[in-house]
SEFIZA-3560 file (N, C-alpha, C; in Angstrom, 3 decimals):
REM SEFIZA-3560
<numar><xx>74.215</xx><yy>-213.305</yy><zz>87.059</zz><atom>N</atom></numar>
<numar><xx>74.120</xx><yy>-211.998</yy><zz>86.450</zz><atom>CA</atom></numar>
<numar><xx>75.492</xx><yy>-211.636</yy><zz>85.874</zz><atom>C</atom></numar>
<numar><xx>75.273</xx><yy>-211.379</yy><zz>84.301</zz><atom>N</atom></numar>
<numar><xx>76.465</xx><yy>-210.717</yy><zz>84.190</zz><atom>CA</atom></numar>
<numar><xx>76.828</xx><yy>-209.107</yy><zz>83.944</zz><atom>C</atom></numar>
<numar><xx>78.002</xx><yy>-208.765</yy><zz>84.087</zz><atom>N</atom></numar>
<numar><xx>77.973</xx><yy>-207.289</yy><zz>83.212</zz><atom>CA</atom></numar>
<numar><xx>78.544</xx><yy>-206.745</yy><zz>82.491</zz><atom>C</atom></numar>
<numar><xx>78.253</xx><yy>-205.923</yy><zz>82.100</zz><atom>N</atom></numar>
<numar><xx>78.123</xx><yy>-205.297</yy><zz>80.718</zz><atom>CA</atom></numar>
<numar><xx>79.282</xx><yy>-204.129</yy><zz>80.487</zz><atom>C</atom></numar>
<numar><xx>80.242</xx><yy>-204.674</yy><zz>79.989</zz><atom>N</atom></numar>
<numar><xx>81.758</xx><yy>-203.672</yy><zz>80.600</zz><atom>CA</atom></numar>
<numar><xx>81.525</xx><yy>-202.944</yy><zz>79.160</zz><atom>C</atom></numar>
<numar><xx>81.598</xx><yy>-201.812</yy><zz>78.942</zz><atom>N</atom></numar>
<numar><xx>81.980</xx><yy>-200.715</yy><zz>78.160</zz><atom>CA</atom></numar>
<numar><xx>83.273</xx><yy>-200.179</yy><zz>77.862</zz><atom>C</atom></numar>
<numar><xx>83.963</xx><yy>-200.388</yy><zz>76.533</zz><atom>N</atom></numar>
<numar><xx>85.140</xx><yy>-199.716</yy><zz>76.742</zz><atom>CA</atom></numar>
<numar><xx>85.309</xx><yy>-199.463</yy><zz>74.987</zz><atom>C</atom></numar>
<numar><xx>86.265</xx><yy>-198.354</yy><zz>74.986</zz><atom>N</atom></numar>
<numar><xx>86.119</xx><yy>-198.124</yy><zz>73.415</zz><atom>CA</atom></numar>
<numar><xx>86.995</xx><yy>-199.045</yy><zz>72.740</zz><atom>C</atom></numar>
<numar><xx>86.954</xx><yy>-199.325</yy><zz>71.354</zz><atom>N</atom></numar>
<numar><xx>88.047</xx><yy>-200.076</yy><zz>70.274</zz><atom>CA</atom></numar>
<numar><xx>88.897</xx><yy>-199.764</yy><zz>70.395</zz><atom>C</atom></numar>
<numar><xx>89.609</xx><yy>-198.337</yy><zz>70.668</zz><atom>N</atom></numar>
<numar><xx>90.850</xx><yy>-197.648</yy><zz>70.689</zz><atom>CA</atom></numar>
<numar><xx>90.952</xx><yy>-197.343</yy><zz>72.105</zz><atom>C</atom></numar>
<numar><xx>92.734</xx><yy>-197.124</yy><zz>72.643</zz><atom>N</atom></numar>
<numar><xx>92.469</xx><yy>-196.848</yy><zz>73.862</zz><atom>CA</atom></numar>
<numar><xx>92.392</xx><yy>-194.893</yy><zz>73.783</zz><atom>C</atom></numar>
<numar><xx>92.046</xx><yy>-194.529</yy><zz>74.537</zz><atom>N</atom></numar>
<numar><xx>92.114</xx><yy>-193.230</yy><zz>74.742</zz><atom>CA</atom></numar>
<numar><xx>93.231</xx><yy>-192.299</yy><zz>74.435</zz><atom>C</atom></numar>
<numar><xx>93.253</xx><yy>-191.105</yy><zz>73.748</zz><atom>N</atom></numar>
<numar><xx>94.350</xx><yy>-190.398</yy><zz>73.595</zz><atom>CA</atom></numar>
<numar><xx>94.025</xx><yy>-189.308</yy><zz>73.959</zz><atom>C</atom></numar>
<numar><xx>95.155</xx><yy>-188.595</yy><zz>74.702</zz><atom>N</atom></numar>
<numar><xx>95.311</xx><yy>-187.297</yy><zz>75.174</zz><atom>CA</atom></numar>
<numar><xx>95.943</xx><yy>-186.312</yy><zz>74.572</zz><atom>C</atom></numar>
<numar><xx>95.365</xx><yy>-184.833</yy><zz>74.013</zz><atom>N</atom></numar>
<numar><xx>96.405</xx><yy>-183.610</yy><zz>73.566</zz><atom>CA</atom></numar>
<numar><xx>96.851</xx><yy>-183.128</yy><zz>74.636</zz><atom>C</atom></numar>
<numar><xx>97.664</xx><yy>-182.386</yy><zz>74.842</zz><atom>N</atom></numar>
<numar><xx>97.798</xx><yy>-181.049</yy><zz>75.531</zz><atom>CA</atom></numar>
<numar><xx>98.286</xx><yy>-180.152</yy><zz>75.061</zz><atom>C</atom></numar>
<numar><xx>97.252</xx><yy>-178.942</yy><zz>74.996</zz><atom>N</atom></numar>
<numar><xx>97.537</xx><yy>-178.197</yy><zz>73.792</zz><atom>CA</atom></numar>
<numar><xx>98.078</xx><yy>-176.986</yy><zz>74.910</zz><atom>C</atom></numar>
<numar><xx>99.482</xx><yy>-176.309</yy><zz>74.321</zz><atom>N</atom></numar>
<numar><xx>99.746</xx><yy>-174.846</yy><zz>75.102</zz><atom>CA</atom></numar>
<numar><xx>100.409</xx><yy>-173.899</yy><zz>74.387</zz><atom>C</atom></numar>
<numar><xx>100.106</xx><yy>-172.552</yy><zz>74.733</zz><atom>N</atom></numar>
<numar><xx>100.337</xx><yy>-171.423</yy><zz>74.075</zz><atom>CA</atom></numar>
<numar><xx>101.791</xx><yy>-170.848</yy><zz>75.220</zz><atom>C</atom></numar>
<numar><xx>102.075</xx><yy>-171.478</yy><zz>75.770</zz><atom>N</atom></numar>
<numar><xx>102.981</xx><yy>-170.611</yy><zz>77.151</zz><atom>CA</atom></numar>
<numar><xx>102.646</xx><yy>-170.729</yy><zz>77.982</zz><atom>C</atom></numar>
<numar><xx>101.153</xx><yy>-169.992</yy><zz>78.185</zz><atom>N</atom></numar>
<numar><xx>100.686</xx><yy>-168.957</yy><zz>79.343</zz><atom>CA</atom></numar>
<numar><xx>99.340</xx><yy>-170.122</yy><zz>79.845</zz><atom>C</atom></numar>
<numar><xx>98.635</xx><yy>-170.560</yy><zz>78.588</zz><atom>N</atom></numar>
<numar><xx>97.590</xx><yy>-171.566</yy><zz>79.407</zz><atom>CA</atom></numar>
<numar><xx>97.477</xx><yy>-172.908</yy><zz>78.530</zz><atom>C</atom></numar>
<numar><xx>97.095</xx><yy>-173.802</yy><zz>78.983</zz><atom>N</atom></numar>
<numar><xx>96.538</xx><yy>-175.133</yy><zz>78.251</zz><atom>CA</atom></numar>
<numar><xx>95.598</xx><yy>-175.670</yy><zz>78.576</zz><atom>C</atom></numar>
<numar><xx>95.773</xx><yy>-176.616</yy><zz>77.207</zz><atom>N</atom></numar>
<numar><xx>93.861</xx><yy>-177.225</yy><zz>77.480</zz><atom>CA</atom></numar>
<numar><xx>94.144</xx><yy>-178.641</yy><zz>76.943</zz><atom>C</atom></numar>
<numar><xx>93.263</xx><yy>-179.552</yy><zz>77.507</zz><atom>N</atom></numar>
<numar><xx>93.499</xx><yy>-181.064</yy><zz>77.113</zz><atom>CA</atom></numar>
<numar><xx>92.109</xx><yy>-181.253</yy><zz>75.827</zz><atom>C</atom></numar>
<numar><xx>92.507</xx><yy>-181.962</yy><zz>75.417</zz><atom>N</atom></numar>
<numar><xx>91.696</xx><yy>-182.861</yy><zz>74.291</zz><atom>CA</atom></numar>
<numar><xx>91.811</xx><yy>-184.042</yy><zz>74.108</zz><atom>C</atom></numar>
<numar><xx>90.564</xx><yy>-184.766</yy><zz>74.231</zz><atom>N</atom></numar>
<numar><xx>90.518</xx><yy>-186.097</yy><zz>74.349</zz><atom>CA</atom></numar>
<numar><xx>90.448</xx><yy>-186.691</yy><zz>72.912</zz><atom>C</atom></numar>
<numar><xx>90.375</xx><yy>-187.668</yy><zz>72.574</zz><atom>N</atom></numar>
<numar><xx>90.250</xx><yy>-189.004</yy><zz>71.512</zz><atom>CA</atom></numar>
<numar><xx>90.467</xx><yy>-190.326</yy><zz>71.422</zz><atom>C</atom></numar>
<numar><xx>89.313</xx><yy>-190.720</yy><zz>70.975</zz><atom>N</atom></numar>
<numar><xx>89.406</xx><yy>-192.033</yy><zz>70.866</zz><atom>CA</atom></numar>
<numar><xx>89.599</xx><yy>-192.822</yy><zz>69.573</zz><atom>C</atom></numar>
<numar><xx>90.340</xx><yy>-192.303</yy><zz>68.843</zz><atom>N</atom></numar>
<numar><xx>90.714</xx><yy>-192.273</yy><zz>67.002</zz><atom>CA</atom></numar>
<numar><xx>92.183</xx><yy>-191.756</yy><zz>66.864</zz><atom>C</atom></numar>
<numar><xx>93.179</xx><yy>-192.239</yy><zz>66.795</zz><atom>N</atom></numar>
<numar><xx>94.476</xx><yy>-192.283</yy><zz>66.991</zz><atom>CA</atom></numar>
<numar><xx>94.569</xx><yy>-190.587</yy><zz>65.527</zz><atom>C</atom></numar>
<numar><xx>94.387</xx><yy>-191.377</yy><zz>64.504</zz><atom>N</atom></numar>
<numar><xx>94.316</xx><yy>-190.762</yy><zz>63.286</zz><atom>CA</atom></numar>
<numar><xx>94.156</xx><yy>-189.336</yy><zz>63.560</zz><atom>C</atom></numar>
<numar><xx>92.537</xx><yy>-189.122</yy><zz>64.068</zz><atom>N</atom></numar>
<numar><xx>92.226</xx><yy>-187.798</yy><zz>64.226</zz><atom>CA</atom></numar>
<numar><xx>92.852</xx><yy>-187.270</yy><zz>65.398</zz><atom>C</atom></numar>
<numar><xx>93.356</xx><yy>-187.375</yy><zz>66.344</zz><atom>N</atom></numar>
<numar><xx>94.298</xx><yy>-187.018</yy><zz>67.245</zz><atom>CA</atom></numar>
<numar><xx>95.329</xx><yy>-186.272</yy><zz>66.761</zz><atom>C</atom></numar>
<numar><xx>95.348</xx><yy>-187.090</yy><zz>66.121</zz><atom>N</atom></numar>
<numar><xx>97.262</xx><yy>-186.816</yy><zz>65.104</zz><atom>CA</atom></numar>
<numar><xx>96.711</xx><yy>-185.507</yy><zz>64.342</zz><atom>C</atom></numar>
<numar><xx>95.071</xx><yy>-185.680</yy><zz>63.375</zz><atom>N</atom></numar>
<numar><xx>94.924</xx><yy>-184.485</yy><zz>62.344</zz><atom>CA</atom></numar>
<numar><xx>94.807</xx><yy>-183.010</yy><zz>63.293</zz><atom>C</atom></numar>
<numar><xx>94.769</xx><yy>-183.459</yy><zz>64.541</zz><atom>N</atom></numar>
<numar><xx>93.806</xx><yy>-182.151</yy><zz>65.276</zz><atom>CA</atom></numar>
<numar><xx>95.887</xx><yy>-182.079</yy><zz>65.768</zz><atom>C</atom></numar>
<numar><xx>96.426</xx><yy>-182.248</yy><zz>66.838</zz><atom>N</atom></numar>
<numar><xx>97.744</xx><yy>-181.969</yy><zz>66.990</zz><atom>CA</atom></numar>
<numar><xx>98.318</xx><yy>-181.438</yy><zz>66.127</zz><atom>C</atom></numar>
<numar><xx>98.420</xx><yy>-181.787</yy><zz>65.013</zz><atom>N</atom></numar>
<numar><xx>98.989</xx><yy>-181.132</yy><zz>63.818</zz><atom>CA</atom></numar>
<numar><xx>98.521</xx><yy>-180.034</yy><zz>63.293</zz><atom>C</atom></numar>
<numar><xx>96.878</xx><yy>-179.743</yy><zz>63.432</zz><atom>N</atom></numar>
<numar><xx>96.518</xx><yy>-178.400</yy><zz>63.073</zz><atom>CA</atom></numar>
<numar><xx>97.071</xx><yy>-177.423</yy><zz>64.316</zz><atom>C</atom></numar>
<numar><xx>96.577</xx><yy>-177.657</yy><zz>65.603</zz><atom>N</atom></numar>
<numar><xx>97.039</xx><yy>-177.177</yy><zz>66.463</zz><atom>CA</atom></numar>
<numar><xx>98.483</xx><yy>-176.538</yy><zz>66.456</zz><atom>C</atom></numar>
<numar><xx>99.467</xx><yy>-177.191</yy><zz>66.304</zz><atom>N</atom></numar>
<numar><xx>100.813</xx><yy>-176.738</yy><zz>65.924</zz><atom>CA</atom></numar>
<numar><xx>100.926</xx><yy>-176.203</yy><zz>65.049</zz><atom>C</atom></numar>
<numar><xx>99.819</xx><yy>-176.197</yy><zz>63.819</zz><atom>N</atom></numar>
<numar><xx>100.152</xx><yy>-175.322</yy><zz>62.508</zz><atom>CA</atom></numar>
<numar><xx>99.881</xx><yy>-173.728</yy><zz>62.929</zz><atom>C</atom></numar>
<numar><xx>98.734</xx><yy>-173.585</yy><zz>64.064</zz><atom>N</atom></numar>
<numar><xx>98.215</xx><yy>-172.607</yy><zz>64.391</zz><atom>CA</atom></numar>
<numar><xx>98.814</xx><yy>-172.004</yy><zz>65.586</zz><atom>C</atom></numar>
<numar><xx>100.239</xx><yy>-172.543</yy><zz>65.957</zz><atom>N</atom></numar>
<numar><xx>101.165</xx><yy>-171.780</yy><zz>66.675</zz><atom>CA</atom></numar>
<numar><xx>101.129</xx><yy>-172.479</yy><zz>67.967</zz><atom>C</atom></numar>
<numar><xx>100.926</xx><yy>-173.309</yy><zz>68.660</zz><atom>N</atom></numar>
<numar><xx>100.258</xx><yy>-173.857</yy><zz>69.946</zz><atom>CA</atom></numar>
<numar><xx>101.734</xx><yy>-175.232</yy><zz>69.868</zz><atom>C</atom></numar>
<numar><xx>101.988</xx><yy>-175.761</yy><zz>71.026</zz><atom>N</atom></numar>
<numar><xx>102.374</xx><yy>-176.772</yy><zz>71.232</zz><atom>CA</atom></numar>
<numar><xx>101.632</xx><yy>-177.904</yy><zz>71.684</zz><atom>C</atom></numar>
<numar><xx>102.245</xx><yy>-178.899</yy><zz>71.322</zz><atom>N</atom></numar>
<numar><xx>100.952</xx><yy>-179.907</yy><zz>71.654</zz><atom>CA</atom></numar>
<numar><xx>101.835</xx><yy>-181.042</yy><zz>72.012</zz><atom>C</atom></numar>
<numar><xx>101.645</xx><yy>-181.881</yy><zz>73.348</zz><atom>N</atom></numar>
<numar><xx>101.988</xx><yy>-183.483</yy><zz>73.787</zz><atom>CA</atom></numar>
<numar><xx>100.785</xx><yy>-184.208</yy><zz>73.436</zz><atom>C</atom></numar>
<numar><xx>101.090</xx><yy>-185.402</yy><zz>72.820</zz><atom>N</atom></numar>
<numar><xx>100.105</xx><yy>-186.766</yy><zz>72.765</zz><atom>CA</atom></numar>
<numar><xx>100.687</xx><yy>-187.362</yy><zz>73.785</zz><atom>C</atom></numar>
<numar><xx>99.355</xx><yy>-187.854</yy><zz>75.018</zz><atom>N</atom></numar>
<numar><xx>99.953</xx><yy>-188.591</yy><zz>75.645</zz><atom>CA</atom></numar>
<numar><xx>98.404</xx><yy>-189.680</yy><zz>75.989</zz><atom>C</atom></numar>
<numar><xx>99.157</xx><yy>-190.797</yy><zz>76.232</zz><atom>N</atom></numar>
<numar><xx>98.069</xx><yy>-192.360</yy><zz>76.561</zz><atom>CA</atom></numar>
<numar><xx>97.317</xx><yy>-191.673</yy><zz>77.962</zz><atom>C</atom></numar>
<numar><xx>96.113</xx><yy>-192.575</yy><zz>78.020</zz><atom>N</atom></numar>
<numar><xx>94.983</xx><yy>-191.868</yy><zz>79.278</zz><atom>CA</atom></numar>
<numar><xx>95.692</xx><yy>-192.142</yy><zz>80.263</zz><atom>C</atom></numar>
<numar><xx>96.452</xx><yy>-193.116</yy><zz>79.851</zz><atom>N</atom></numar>
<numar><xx>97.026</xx><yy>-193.446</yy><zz>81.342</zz><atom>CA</atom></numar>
<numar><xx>98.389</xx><yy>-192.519</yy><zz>81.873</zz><atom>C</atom></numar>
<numar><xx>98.430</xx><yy>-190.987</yy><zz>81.059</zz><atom>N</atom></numar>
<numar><xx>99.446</xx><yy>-190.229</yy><zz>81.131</zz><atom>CA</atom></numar>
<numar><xx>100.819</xx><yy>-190.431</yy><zz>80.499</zz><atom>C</atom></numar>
<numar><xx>101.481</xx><yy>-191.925</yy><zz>79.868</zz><atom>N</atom></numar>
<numar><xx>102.759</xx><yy>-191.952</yy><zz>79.374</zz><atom>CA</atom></numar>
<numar><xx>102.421</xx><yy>-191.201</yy><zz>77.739</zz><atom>C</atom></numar>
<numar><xx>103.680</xx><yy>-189.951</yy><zz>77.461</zz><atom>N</atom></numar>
<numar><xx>104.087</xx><yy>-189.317</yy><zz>76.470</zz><atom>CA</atom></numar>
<numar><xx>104.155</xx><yy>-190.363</yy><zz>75.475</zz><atom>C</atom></numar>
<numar><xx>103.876</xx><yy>-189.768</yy><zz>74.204</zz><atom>N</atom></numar>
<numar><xx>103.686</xx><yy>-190.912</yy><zz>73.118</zz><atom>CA</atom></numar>
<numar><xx>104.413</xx><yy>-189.596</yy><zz>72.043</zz><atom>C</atom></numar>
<numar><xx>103.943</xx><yy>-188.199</yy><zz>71.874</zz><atom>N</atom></numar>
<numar><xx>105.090</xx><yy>-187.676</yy><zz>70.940</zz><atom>CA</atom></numar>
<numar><xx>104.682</xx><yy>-186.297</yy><zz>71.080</zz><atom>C</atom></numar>
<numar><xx>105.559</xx><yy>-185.643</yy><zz>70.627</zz><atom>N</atom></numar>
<numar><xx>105.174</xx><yy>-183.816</yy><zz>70.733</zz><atom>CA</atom></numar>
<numar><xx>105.133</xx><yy>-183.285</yy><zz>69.014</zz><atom>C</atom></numar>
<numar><xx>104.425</xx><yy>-182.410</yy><zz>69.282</zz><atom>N</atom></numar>
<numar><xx>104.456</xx><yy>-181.834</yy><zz>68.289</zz><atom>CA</atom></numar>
<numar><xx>104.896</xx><yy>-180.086</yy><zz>68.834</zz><atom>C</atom></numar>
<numar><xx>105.871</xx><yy>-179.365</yy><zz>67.361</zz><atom>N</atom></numar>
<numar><xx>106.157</xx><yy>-178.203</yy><zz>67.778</zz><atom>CA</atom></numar>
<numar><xx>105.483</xx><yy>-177.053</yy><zz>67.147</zz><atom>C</atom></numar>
<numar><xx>105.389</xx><yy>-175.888</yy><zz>68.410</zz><atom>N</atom></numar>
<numar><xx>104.325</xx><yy>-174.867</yy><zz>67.320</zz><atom>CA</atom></numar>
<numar><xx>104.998</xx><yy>-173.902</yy><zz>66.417</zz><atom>C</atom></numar>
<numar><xx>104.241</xx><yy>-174.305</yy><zz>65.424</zz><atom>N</atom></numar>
<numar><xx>104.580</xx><yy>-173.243</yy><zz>63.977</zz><atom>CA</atom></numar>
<numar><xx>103.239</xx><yy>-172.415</yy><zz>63.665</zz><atom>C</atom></numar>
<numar><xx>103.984</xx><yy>-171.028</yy><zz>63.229</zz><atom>N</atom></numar>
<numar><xx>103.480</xx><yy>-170.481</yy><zz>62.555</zz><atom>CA</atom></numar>
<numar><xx>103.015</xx><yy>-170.730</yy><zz>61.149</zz><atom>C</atom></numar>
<numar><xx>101.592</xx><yy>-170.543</yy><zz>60.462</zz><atom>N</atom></numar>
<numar><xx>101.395</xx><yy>-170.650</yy><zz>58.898</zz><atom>CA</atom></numar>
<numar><xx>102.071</xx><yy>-169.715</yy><zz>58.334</zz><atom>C</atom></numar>
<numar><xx>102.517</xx><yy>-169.051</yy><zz>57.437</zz><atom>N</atom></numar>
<numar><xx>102.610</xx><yy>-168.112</yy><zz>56.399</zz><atom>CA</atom></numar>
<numar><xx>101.992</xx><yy>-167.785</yy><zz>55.778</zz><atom>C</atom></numar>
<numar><xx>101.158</xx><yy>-166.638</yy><zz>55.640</zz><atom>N</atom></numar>
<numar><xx>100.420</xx><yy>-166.422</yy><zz>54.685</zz><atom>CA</atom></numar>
<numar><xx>101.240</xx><yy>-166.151</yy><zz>53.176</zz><atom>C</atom></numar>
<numar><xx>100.690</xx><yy>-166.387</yy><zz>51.798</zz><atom>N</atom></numar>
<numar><xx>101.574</xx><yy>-166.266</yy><zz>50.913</zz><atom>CA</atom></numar>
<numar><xx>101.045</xx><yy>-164.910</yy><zz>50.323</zz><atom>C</atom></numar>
<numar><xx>101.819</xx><yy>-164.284</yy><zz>49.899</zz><atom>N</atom></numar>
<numar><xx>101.283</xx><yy>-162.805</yy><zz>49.302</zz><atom>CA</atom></numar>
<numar><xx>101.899</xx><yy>-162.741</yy><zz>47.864</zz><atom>C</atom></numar>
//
């Protein structure tokens, strides 16, 4: 008998998204979109760590404000 191991193409990536006061994790398994979602996240004022499932830091991103243009 054999079995049937499951695992994704990519390894797992972790956000951690924080405002100060609370945070929240976000998972992915798409390096790319990790990166597009971190980066919105920080556009929208939030700080954000990418880090591997297995917890080692891979890069930060810092939170900015947008500007609205008037």
């Amino acid at each position: 008998m054999t079995k049937n191991h499951h695992h994704s193409e990519s390894p797992t990536i972790l956000l951690r998204v924080s405002d100060g006061a609370f945070h929240m994790h976000r998972a992915f398994n798409d390096f790319q979109q990790a990166n597009k979602s971190a980066e919105a996240y920080a556009g929208a004022g939030f700080s954000v760590a990418m880090m591997s499932a297995t917890g080692r830091f891979l890069m930060a991103y810092d939170a900015r404000r947008q500007r609205a243009a008037v």
